[in-house]
N, C-alpha and C positions, 0 to 999 in steps of 0.2 A: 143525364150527363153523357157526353159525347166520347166512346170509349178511344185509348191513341193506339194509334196502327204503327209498329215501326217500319220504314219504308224499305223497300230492296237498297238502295243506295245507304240509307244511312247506317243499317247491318254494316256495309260493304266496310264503309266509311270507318264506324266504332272497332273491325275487327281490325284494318291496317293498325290504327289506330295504338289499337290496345298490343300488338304485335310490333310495333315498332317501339313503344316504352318500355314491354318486356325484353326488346334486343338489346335497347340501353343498359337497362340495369344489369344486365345480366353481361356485359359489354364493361362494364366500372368494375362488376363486384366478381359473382362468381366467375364466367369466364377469365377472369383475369389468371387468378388462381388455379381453375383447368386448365387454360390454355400451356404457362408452365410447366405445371405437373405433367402435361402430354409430354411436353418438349425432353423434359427430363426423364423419359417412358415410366412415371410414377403413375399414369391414368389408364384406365384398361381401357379397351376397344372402341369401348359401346361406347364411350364419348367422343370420339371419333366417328361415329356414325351421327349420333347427336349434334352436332357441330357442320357436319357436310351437307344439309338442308342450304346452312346459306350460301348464298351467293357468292361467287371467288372474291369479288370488291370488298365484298362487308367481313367476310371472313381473312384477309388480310389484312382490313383497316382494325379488325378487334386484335386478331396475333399483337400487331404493331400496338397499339394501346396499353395490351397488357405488358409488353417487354419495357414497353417505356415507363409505365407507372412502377410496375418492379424496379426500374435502374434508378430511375428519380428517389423512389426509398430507401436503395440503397445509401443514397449521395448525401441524402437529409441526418440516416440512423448511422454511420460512417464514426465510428467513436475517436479515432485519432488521424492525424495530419496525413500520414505515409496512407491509412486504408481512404480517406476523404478524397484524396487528390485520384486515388487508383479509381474511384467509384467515378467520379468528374468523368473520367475522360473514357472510362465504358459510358457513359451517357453520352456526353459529346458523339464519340464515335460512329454511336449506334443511330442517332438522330438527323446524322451531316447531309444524308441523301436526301430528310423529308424536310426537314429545318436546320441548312445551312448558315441562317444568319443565328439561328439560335445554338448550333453548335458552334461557330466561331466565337461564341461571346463567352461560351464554359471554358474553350482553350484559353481563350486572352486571358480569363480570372486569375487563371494556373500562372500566366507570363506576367500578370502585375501583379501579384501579391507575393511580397518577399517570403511571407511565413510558407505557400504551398510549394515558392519555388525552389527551396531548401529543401524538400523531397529527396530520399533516392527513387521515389517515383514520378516523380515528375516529368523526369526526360519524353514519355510518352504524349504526353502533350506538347512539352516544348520542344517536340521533332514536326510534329504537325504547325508549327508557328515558325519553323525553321525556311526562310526570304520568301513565307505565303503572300497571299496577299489578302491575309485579316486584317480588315478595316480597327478593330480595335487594341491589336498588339504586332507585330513581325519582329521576328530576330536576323540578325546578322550571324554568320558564322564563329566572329569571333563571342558574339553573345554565349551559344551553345558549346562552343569550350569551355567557357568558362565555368559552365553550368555540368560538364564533364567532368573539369578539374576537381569541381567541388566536391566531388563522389568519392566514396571510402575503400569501399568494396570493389576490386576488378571486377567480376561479375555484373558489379551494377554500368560499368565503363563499358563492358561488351556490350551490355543490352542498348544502352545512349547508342553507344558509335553504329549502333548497326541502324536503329530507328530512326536516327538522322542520315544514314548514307539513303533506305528505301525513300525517305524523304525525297532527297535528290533526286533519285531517280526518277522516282513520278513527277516531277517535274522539268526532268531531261533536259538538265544541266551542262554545261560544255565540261569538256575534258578539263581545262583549268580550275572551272569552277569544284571539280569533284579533287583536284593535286590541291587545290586553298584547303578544303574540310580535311582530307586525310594526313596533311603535311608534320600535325603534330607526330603523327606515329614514327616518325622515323627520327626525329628527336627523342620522346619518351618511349622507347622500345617496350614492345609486349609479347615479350617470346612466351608466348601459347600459340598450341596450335587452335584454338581457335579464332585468335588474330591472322592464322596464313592469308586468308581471304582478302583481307583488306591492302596485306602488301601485295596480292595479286593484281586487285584492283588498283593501286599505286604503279605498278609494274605495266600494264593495259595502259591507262591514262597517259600518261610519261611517255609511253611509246608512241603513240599517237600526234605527243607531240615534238617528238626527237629527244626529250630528255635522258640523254644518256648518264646524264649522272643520278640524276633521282632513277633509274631502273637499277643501275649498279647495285645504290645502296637500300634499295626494296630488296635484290637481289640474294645480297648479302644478310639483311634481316631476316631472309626467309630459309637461308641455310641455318641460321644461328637456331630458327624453331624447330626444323628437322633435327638438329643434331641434341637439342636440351630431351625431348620426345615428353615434351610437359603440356600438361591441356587443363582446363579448371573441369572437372567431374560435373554433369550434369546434375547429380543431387544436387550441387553445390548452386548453380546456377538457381536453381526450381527450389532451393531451401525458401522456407518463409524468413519474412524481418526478425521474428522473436529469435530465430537460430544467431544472427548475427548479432545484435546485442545480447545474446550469451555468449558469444565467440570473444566480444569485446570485452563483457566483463572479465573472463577467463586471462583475455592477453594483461587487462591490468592485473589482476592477482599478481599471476606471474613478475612482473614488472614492479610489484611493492613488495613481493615478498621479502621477510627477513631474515627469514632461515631456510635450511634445505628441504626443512619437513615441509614447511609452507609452499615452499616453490614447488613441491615433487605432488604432492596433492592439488593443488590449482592445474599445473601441469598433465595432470593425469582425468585431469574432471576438461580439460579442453581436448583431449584426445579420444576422451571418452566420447564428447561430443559431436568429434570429427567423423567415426566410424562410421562407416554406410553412407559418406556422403563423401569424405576423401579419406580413403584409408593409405595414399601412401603418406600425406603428411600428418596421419595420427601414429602411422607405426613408425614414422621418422622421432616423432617426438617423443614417443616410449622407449625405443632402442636407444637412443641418446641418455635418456636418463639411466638406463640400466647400465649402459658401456662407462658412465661416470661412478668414478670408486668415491664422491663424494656425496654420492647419497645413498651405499651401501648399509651406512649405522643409524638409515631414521628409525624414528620408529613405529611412522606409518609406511617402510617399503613393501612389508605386504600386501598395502591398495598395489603397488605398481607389479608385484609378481603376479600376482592374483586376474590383474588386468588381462595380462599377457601370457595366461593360463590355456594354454589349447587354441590359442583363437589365430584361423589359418588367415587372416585379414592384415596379419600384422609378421611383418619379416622373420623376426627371430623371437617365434614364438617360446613360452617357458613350457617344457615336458612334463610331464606328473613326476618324473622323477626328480628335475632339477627342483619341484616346488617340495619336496618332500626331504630333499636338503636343507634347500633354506629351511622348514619347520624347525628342520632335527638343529641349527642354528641356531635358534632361538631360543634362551632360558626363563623367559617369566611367563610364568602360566597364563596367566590374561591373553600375550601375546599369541602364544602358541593357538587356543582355542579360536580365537580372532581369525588367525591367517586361514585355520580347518574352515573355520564359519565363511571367510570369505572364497577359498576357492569354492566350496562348494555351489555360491550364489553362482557364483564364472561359470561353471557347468551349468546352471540352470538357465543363464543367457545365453549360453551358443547353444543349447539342447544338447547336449550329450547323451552317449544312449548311456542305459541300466550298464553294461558290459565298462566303460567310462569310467561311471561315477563308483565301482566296485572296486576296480582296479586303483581309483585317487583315495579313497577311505578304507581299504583294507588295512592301515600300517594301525589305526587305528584299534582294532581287534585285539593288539597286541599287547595295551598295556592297558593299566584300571584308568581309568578319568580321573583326573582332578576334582569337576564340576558336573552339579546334577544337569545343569545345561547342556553336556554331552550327550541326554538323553534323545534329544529329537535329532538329532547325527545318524546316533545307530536305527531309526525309526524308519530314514531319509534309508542308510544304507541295506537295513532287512529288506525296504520296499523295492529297491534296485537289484537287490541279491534274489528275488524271486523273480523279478521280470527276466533276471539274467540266467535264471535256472543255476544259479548255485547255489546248492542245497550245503555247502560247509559253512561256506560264509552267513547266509542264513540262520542257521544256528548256531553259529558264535554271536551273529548280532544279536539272536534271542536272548543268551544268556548274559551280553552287557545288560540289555535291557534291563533283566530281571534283576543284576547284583545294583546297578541304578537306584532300581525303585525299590528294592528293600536297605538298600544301607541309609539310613534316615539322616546320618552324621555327616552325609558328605552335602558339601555347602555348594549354594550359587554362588554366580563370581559375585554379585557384589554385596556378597556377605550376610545380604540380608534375608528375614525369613518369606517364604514365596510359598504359598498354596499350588500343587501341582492340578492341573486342567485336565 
């Protein structure tokens, strides 16, 4: 029997071969996933070395592969309407250079389907269909107002009105055509400053083409933003969707409350929510309840003192000592231990040092506790009274401790019997 030879060519042949199936798969699968990971510097080096054998062609055509199959997963796994639409139009976007008729056709989706175009994100795509020339959807100007109007959030109106002006731009529009799109703003004024821009741009436009009334009144808009000195806070901007339908739920509380206990806690849980993202109008909405003598007698004001415990974020912060009035204020013991319980959480959210939280719990030393709950107070206070090296206070909290844990008779607050831990 005739033994087979394999031939120099067919070697040659089988290795391309087998070298170009391995580039696929590894092209679909792994790469996909390295490639990523590099991008996001989660891959070390040596893949990076691994990777620069091939060819600058082949290794741009796999990058581009794997970003694209990542974003199309995005678009498919996209659990609700607001993240679907966002996902849509990173793909569109990222695809427009290599497959423009097939990014055209993911913006159009966004512009004919009611449900994506209720979006507050939507505007993203429908700035990009803003007088294009997509064969399957274009809007008019007055389209994309309307699509502005709809918006709830300023925030979300800054973000529209700016991705429809670059719109224009890149398509280098005449001066009229740009006084048409910005005309509403001098109607619906938007004294932020970070609307100045656009009556700037109102201001440029209009001069160009003599309008001296529409500069006047850009003019005049754009003193009224100088002098308010109001801007929307960047957090605010960069918050996620979930912030703002908590901000909503909060404004309705507010708005059905029926008492002042109710409104002064709903109130107090939206400024809570505001901090670090607009703290002038959380400290606005705290100082206002406090300057109000009709929510002086709730009987949750100690959420709102407590809030406003030390914290330099907020105008008319409460001192340790005005909070240690109000305590001495109050006559029902539940109350009282409450208000201890909750500044002390207050100090534990701004960080306060050991020297702080000795000086806010010291009054405490002074008398026996009501409740063996008192006991993790002075635990809290021993442990701050060493880091602060005060050796008195230290051993006065040692001996609440101990009269604590030996008086068996003294009850928790809610009466009932409790094994201590």
């Amino acid at each position: 029997m005739k033994k087979f030879r394999w031939s120099r060519n067919a070697i040659i042949f089988s290795a391309v071969f087998f070298l170009a199936f391995v580039a696929y798969l590894i092209s679909e699968g792994i790469l996909q996933a390295n490639m990523l990971a590099a991008a996001e510097g989660n891959q070390p080096p040596e893949y990076g070395r691994l990777v620069d054998w091939l060819p600058k062609e082949a290794k741009t055509a796999i990058e581009y592969r794997a970003r694209y199959l990542d974003l199309k997963e995005k678009v498919e796994k996209a659990r609700d309407v607001d993240s679907h639409v966002d996902a849509m139009f990173n793909f569109a976007d990222y695809i427009k250079q290599k497959d423009k008729k097939g990014s055209d056709k993911v913006f159009a989706e966004v512009g004919t389907n009611p449900e994506y175009r209720k979006s507050r994100l939507a505007y993203k795509s429908l700035a990009k269909l803003l007088l294009s020339d997509n064969p399957h959807c274009t809007l008019t100007i007055k389209d994309y107002h309307d699509h502005i109007n709809s918006l709830t959030w300023v925030e979300d109106k800054l973000a529209a009105w700016n991705a429809g002006r670059s719109q224009l731009n890149s398509k280098r529009v005449s001066p009229q055509v740009h006084l048409q799109y910005l005309a509403p703003l001098l109607e619906d004024k938007m004294i932020y400053a970070n609307f100045d821009n656009f009556y700037g741009n109102i201001q440029t436009h209009a001069n160009k083409l003599k309008d001296d009334k529409t500069v006047q009144q850009a003019t005049a808009i754009r003193a009224e933003i100088k002098k308010s000195r109001r801007s929307i806070p960047n957090a605010i901007i960069q918050a996620p969707l979930d912030f703002r339908i908590k901000y909503a739920e909060y404004k309705k509380e507010i708005a059905d409350a029926d008492t002042p206990d109710n409104r002064l806690l709903a109130t107090v849980g939206l400024a809570s929510l505001l901090l670090n993202r607009d703290n002038a109008e959380a400290s606005q909405l705290l100082v206002a309840l406090r300057d109000n003598p009709e929510y002086v007698n709730c009987k949750n004001y100690y959420v709102l003192m407590s809030r406003m415990l030390l914290d330099r974020r907020i105008s008319k912060q409460v001192s340790i000592e005005e909070y240690h009035n109000f305590i001495k204020s109050l006559k029902d013991n539940d109350e009282i231990f409450t208000a201890w319980e909750a500044g002390l959480g207050q100090l534990a959210s701004i960080k306060a040092s050991p020297a702080v939280y000795v000086a806010y719990m010291k009054p405490l030393l002074d008398k026996k506790p009501a409740y063996r709950d008192y006991l993790y107070l002075f635990e809290q206070l021993k442990e701050k009274a060493e880091a602060a090296k005060d050796a008195e206070s230290v051993k006065k909290a040692d001996e609440m401790i101990e009269l604590i844990r030996n008086d068996r008779d003294m009850p928790f607050r809610n009466k009932m019997e409790r094994t201590e831990g």
